[in-house]
C-alpha positions in Angstrom: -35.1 -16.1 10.7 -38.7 -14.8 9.4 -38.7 -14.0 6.1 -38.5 -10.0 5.2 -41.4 -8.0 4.1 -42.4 -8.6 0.2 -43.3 -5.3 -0.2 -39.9 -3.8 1.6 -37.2 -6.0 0.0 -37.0 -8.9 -1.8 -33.9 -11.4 -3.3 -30.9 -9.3 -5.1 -30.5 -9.6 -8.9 -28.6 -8.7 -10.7 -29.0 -5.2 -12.5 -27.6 -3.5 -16.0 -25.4 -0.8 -14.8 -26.5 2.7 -15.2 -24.6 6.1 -15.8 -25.3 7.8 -13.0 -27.5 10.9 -13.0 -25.4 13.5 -11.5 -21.5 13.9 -10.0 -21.2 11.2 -6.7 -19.5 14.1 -4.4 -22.7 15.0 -2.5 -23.8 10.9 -1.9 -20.5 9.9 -0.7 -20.5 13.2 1.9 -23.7 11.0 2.8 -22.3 7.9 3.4 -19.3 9.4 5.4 -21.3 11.9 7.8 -23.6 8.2 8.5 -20.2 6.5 9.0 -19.6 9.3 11.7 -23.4 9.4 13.0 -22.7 6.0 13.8 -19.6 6.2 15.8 -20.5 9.2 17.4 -24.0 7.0 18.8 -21.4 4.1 19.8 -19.4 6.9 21.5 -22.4 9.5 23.2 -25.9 9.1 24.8 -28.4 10.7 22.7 -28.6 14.1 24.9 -25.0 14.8 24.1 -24.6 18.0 22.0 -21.3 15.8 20.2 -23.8 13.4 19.0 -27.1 16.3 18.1 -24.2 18.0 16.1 -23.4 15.1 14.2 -27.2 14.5 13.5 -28.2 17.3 12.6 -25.1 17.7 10.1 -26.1 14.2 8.2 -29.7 15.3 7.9 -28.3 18.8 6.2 -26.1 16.6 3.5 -29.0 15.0 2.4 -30.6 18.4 1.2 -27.5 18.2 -1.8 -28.5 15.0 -3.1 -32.1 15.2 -2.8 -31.7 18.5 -5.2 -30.9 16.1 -8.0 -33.4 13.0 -7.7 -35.7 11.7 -5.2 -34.5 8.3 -4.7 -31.0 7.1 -3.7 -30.0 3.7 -4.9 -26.4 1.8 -3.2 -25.0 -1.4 -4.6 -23.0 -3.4 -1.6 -20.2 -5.3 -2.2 -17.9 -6.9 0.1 -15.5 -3.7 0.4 -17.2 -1.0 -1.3 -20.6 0.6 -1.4 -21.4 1.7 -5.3 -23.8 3.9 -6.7 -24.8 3.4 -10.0 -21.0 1.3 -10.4 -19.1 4.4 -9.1 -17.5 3.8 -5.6 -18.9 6.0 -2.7 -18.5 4.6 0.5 -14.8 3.2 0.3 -12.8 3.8 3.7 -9.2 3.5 2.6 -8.5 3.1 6.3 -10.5 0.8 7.7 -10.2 -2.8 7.2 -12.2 -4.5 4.2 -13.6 -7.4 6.2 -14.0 -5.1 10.0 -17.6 -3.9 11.2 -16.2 -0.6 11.1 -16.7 -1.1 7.7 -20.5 -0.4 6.6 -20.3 -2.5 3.1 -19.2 -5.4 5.3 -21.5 -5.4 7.9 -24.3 -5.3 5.2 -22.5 -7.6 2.9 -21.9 -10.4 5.6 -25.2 -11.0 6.4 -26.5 -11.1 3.1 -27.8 -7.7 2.2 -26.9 -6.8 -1.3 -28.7 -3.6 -2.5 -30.3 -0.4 -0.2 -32.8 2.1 -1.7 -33.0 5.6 0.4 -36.2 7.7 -0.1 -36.7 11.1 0.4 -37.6 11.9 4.0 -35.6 9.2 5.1 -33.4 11.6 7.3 -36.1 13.3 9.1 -38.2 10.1 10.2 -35.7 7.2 10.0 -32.4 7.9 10.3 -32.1 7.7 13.5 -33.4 4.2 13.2 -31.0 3.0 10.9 -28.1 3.9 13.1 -29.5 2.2 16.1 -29.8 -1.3 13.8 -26.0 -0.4 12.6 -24.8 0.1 16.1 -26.4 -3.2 17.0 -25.2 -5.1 13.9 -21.3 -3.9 14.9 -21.9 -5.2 18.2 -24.3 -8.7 17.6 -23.3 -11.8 19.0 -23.5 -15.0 16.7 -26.3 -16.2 19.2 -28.5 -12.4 18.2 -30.6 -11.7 14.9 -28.8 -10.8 12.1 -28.9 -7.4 9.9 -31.9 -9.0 7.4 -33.8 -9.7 10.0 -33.1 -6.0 12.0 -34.2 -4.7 9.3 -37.6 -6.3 8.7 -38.0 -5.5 12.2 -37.9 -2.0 11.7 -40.5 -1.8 9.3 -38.9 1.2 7.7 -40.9 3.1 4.7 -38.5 5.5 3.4 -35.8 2.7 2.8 -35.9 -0.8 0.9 -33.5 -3.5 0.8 -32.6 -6.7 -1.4 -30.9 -9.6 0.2 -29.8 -13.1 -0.6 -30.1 -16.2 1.1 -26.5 -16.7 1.9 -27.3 -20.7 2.2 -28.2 -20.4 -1.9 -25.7 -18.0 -2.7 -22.6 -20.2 -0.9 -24.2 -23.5 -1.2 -23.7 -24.2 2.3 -26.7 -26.6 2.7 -24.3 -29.4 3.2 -21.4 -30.3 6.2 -17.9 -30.8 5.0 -18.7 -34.4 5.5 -21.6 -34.5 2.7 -24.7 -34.9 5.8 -27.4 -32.5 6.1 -27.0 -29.0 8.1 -30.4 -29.1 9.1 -30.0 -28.5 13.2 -30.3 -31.1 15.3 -33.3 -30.1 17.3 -32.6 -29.4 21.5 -34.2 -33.3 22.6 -31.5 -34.3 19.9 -28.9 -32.8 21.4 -29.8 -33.5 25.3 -29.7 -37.3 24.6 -26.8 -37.1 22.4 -24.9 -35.3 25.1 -26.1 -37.5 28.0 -25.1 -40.6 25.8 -21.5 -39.3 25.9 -21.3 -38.0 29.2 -22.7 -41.8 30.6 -19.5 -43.2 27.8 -17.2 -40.9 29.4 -18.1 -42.2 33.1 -18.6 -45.8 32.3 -14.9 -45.6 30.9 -14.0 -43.6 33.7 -12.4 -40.9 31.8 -14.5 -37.5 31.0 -13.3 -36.3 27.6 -14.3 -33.0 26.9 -13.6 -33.4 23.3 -16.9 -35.6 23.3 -19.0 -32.1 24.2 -17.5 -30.0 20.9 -20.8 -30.3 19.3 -23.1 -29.2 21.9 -24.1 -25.9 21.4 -22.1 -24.8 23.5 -19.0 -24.3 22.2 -18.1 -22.0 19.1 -17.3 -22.8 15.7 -15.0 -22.0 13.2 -16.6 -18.7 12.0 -17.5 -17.9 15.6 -14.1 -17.9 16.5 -12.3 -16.5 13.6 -15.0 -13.4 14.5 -14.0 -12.8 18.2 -10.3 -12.9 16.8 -10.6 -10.4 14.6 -13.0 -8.2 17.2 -10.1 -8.6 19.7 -7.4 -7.8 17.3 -9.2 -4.8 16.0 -9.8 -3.5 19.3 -5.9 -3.9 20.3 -5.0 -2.1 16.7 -6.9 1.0 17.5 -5.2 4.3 18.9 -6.5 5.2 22.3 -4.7 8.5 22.0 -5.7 9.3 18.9 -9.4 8.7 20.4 -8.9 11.3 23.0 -7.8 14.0 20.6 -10.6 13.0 18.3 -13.2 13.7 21.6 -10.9 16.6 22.7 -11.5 18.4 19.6 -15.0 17.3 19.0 -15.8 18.4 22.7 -13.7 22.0 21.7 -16.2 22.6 18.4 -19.5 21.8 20.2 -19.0 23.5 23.2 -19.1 27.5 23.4 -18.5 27.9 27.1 -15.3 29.6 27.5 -14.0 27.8 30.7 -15.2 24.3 28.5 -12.7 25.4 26.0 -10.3 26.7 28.1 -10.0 23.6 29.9 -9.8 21.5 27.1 -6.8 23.7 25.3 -4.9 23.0 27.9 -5.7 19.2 27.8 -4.5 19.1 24.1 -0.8 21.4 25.2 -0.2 18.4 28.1 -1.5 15.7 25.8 0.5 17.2 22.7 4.0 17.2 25.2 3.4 13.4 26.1 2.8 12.5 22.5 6.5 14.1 21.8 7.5 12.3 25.5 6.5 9.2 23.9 8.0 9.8 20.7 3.9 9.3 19.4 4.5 11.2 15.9 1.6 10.3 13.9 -0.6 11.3 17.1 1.0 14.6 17.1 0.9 15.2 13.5 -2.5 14.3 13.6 -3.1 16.6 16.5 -1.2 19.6 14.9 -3.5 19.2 11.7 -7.1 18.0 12.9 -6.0 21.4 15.5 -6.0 23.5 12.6 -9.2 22.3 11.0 -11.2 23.1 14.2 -9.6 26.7 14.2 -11.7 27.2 11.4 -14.9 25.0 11.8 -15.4 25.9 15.5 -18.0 28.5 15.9 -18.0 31.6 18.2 -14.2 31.6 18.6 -12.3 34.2 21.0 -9.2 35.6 19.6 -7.3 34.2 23.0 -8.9 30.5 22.1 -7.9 31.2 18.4 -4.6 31.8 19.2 -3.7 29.4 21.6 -4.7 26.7 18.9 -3.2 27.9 16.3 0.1 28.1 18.6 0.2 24.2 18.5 2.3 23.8 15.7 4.4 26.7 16.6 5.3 24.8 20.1 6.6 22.1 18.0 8.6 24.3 15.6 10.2 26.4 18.3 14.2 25.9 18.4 14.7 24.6 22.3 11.5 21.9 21.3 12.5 21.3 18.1 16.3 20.8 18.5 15.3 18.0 22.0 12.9 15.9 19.3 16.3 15.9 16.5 18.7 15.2 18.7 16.6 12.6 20.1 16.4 11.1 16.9 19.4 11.4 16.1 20.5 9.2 19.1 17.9 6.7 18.9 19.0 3.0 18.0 16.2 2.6 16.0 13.8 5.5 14.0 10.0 5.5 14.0 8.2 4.4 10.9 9.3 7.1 7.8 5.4 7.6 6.8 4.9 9.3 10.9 8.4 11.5 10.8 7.3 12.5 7.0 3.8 13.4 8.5 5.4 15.1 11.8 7.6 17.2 9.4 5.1 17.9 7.2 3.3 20.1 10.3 6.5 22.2 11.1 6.2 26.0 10.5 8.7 28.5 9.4 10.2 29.1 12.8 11.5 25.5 12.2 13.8 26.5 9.2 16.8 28.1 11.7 16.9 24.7 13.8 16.6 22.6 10.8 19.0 24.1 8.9 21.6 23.8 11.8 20.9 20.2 12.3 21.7 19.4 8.6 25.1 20.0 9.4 24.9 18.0 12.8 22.7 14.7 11.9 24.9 11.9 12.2 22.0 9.1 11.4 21.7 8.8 7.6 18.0 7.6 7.6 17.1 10.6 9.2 18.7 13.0 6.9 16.8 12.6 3.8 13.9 13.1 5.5 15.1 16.3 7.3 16.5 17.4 3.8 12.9 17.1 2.6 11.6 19.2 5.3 13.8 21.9 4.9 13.3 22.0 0.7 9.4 22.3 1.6 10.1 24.6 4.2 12.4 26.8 2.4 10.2 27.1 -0.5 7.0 27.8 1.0 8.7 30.7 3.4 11.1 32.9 0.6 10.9 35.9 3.6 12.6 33.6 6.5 15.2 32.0 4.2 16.9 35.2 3.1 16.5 36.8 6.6 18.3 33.4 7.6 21.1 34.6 4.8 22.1 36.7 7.4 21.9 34.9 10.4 25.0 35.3 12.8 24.7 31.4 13.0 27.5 30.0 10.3 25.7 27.1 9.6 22.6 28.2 9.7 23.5 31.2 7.1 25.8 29.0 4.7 22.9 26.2 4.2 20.3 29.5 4.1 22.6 30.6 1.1 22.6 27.1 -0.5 19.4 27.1 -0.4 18.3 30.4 -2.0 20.1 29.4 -4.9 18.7 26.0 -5.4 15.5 27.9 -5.4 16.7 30.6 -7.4 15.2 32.6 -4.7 15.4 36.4 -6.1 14.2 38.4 -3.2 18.0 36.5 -1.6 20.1 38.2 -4.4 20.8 41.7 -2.2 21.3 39.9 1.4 23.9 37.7 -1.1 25.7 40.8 -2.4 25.6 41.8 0.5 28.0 38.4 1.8 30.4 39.3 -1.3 32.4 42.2 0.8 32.9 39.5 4.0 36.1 38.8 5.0 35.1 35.1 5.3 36.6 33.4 1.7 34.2 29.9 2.8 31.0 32.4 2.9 32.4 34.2 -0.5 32.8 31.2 -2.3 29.0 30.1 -1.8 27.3 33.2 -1.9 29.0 34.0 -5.3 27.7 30.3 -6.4 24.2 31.0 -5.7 24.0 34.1 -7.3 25.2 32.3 -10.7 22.4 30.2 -10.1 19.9 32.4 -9.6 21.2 34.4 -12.6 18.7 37.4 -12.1 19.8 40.5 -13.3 20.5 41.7 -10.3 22.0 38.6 -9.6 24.7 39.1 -12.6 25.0 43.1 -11.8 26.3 41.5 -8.2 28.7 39.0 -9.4 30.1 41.8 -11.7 31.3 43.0 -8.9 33.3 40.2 -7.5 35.7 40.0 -11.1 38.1 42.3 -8.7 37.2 39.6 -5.8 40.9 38.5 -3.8 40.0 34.9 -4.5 40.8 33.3 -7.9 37.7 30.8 -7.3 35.6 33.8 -6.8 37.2 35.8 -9.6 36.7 32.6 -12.1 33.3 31.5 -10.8 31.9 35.0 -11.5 33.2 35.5 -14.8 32.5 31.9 -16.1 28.3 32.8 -15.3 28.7 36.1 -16.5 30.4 34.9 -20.1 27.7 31.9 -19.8 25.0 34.3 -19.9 26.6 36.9 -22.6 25.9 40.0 -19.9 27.6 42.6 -21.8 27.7 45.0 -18.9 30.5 42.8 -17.1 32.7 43.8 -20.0 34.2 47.2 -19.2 35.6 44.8 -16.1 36.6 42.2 -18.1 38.3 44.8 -20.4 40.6 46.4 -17.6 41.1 43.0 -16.3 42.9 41.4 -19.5 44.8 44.3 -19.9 46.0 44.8 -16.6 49.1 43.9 -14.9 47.5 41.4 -12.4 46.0 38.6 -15.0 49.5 38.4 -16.2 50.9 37.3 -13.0 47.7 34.7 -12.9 47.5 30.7 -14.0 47.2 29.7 -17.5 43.4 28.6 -15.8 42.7 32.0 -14.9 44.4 33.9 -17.6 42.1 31.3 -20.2 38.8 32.3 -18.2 39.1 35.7 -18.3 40.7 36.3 -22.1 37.8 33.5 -23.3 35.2 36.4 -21.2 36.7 39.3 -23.0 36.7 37.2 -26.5 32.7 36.6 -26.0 31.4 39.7 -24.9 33.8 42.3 -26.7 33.0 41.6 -30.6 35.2 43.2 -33.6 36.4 46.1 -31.1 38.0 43.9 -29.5 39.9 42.6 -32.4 42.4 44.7 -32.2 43.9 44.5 -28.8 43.8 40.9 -29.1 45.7 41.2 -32.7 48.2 43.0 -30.9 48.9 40.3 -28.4 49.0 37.4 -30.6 51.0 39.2 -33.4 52.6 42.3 -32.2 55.9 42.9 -31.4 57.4 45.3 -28.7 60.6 47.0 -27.9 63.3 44.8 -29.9 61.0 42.6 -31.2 60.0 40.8 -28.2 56.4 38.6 -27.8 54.2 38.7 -25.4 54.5 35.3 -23.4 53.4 32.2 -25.1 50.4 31.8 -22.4 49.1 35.2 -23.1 49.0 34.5 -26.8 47.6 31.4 -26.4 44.3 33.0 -24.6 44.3 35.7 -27.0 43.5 33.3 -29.9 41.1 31.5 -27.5 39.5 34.9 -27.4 39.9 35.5 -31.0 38.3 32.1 -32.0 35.6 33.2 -29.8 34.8 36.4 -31.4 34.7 34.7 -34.6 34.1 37.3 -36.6 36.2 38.1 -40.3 38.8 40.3 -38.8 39.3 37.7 -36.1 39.5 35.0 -38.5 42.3 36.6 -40.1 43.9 37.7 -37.2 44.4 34.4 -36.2 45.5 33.0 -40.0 48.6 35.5 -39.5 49.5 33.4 -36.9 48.8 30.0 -38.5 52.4 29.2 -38.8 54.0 30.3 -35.7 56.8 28.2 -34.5 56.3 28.4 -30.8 53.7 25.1 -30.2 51.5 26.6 -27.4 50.7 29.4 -29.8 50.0 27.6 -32.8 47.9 24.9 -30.9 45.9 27.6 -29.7 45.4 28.9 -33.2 44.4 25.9 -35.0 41.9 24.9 -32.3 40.3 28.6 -32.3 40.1 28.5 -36.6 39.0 24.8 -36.0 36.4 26.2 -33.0 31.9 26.0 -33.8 32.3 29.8 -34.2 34.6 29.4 -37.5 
């Protein structure tokens, strides 16, 4: 290889690292826009508007960075480019050790530093993707990047290198002779020496020829695996909706985009045919992006891609893809159904709500459950118009879920469910309100004290004592001393009385006084249950008059009673 330049580059050393001058965002927009320049060249002849586009947006980056210095010094590694030790050109998905990756291909052949110049983008750009797009696709047999680059004869760009013989010391064979090359006389008579062995023998061992140059070595080999792997790992699909897209912003013509909106509808239904969910998620987002990147839009074209992810969260689409899920032996990858989730709109809440309640594969349903918390929080207006949805399942897991959010704008759709006949929908509804626990909220379960059902009844009072709302107490009030809580369970009769006893205070005192002590018509008690909640009730008032309300009845000989007393003058409120 002839030596470089002296004046362009020289040997890398190593260098005290500097704080750099200014914040890294506007180089490492640099590096990425020449990461795409460069693919888009592999991809487009130079006429192409695709390619043009993708020119003329690297040479406008540079404008940012030349703002803040004149000179723009990168550090290769074998990973990573760094500028001035901060990271800027890492590609978290690419391969470390793939040509795709531009430390690499600099790394591998040697080059250790690059020094950009102003005017670089204007004169030599261009230049320096033509050497990368050579470099990516080099044989072992072709010049390597050093010597592309003293080729080139750039002026706006200098390099550093290292003789990778030094650096490795690789001057030597694994069996200790010299790796100078045999020169091609050398190798002629050492290879008609084996070939006249082989015949005189009568055998022709082609082992005997693994020297000759021509067959490939270890590092030869190990490079076409990789270059065949890598070309087997990438995506096709995701190609075409990359060009698709790219093809949709640079082109204006409205039949160009026409036709090409249709490509991505047909292409996004044999994604979903395919069960391809990271290439529709991908599709569904990069879709969006373009929406607003793509000059000179119609309202039509805007529309039709921005319906993309609606196709997907419609109910007859959506419902196919979960039941096909549901069914399948096996599910795709989590990371590609979180990512296809992740796209879904708020039309996707009705269908995904009712297949909550129909999955019967329990990998899939935490991810569903995940998509309808995200969905349901980020769309407050469709969950409570789902509170009301004449689909059962749809409206009970609408009403669960508007209380797990403590969703306020659901609190009069939920009052709303209190006056249904339906006890299953009653029971819920009155559950979310409690957690909600608005006012309006606590002004509705007020209302369902006088519900039919005792969970109901209990539920409601239990958040309404919980909370101290004082305006549940003229309820309460005709509640304890009605007829009905008499005819209740000692469960019931203890809610309700320990209600009364926190919200009523010393007016209360006296009522309660009258239960617990009083006497009727021939001296006859009230019954030992009802005495019992009153000094629950007392003990929660806990005030001086209470106190010795209960004392009065410190020694009464019925054992339900007097348990109830000591435990209320033994009660945190004492």
């Amino acid at each position: 290889m002839t030596s470089p330049s002296p004046h362009l580059s020289g040997p890398a050393r190593e260098s005290e690292p500097q704080e750099p001058p200014f914040a890294p965002a506007p180089v490492e927009e640099v590096l990425r826009l020449i990461v795409k320049a460069a693919r888009a060249q592999q991809l487009y002849l130079p006429n192409n508007p695709i390619y043009r586009g993708a020119l003329d947006v690297l040479r406008a980056a540079f404008a940012a960075v030349w703002e803040e210095t004149d000179e723009l010094p990168l550090t290769i590694g074998e990973s990573e480019l760094q500028w001035y030790g901060t990271p800027v050109g890492r590609d978290a998905n690419t391969a470390a050790k793939s040509t795709d990756n531009l430390a690499w291909l600099f790394y591998k052949d040697g080059v250790r530093e690059i020094k950009i110049m102003k005017g670089f983008e204007e004169s030599e750009v261009v230049k320096l993707l033509e050497i990368i797009k050579r470099a990516r696709k080099a044989s072992p047999d072709e010049d390597d990047l050093v010597t592309m680059l003293w080729e080139a004869d750039f002026l706006t760009l200098t390099y550093k290198y290292v003789d990778l013989l030094q650096e490795g010391g690789g001057g030597e064979l694994a069996d200790g002779t010299d790796a100078n090359p045999a020169s091609a006389g050398d190798v002629q008579r050492a290879t008609h020496e084996a070939v006249e062995e082989s015949r005189a023998g009568g055998i022709v061992n082609m082992s005997d020829f693994d020297a000759t140059l021509y067959f490939l070595d270890e590092r030869e080999i190990t490079y076409i695996q990789d270059e065949i792997a890598r070309e087997y790992q990438q995506d096709l699909r995701l190609n075409v909706v990359s060009g698709l897209l790219d093809i949709f912003e640079a082109q204006s013509d409205p039949e160009i985009r026409s036709e090409v909106l249709d490509d991505l509808h047909t292409t996004m239904l044999y994604l979903l045919t395919a069960t391809h969910f990271r290439g529709v998620a991908a599709m569904l987002r990069e879709s969006q992006v373009a929406v607003q990147r793509a000059p000179d839009l119609t309202e039509e074209q805007r529309q039709r891609l921005s319906q993309l992810p609606d196709r997907l969260s419609a109910a007859d689409v959506l419902s196919q893809m979960l039941q096909a899920l549901d069914e399948a032996p096996t599910l795709p990858p989590q990371p590609e159904l979180v990512e296809l989730f992740d796209q879904l709109r708020p039309a996707a809440l009705a269908p995904v709500f009712l297949w909550l309640n129909r999955i019967q594969n329990e990998r899939l349903r935490p991810l569903l459950e995940a998509a309808a918390g995200r969905l349901a929080a980020a769309n407050t207006a469709e969950l409570v118009r789902l509170v009301q949805s004449p689909e059962r399942e749809v409206s009970s897991e609408a009403i669960r879920r508007a209380g797990a959010l403590k969703a306020q704008a659901a609190v009069l759709a939920l009052s709303k469910i209190l006056s249904e006949p339906e006890l299953a929908r009653r029971q819920i509804a009155v559950q979310a309100l409690t957690e909600i626990a608005s006012p309006g909220a606590l002004q509705a379960l007020e209302r369902a004290i006088d519900d039919g059902d005792r969970e109901v009844r209990m539920t409601a009072v239990r958040a309404l004592t919980s909370r101290a709302y004082r305006p549940a107490l003229a309820r309460l009030d005709a509640a304890v001393k009605g007829k009905a809580i008499r005819d209740a369970d000692l469960t019931e009769k203890m809610c309700f009385f320990e209600g009364y006893g926190s919200l009523c205070g010393d007016a209360g005192v006296s009522y309660l006084d009258s239960i617990l002590n009083g006497k009727g018509f021939l001296g006859r008690r009230e019954d030992p249950d009802v005495r019992a909640c009153a000094a629950v009730a007392l003990g929660r008032i806990a005030t001086p008059k209470a106190i010795d309300a209960l004392r009065k009845a410190s020694s009464e000989k019925d054992i339900v009673v007097r348990n109830a007393v000591n435990r209320a003058l033994r009660g945190p409120g004492v």
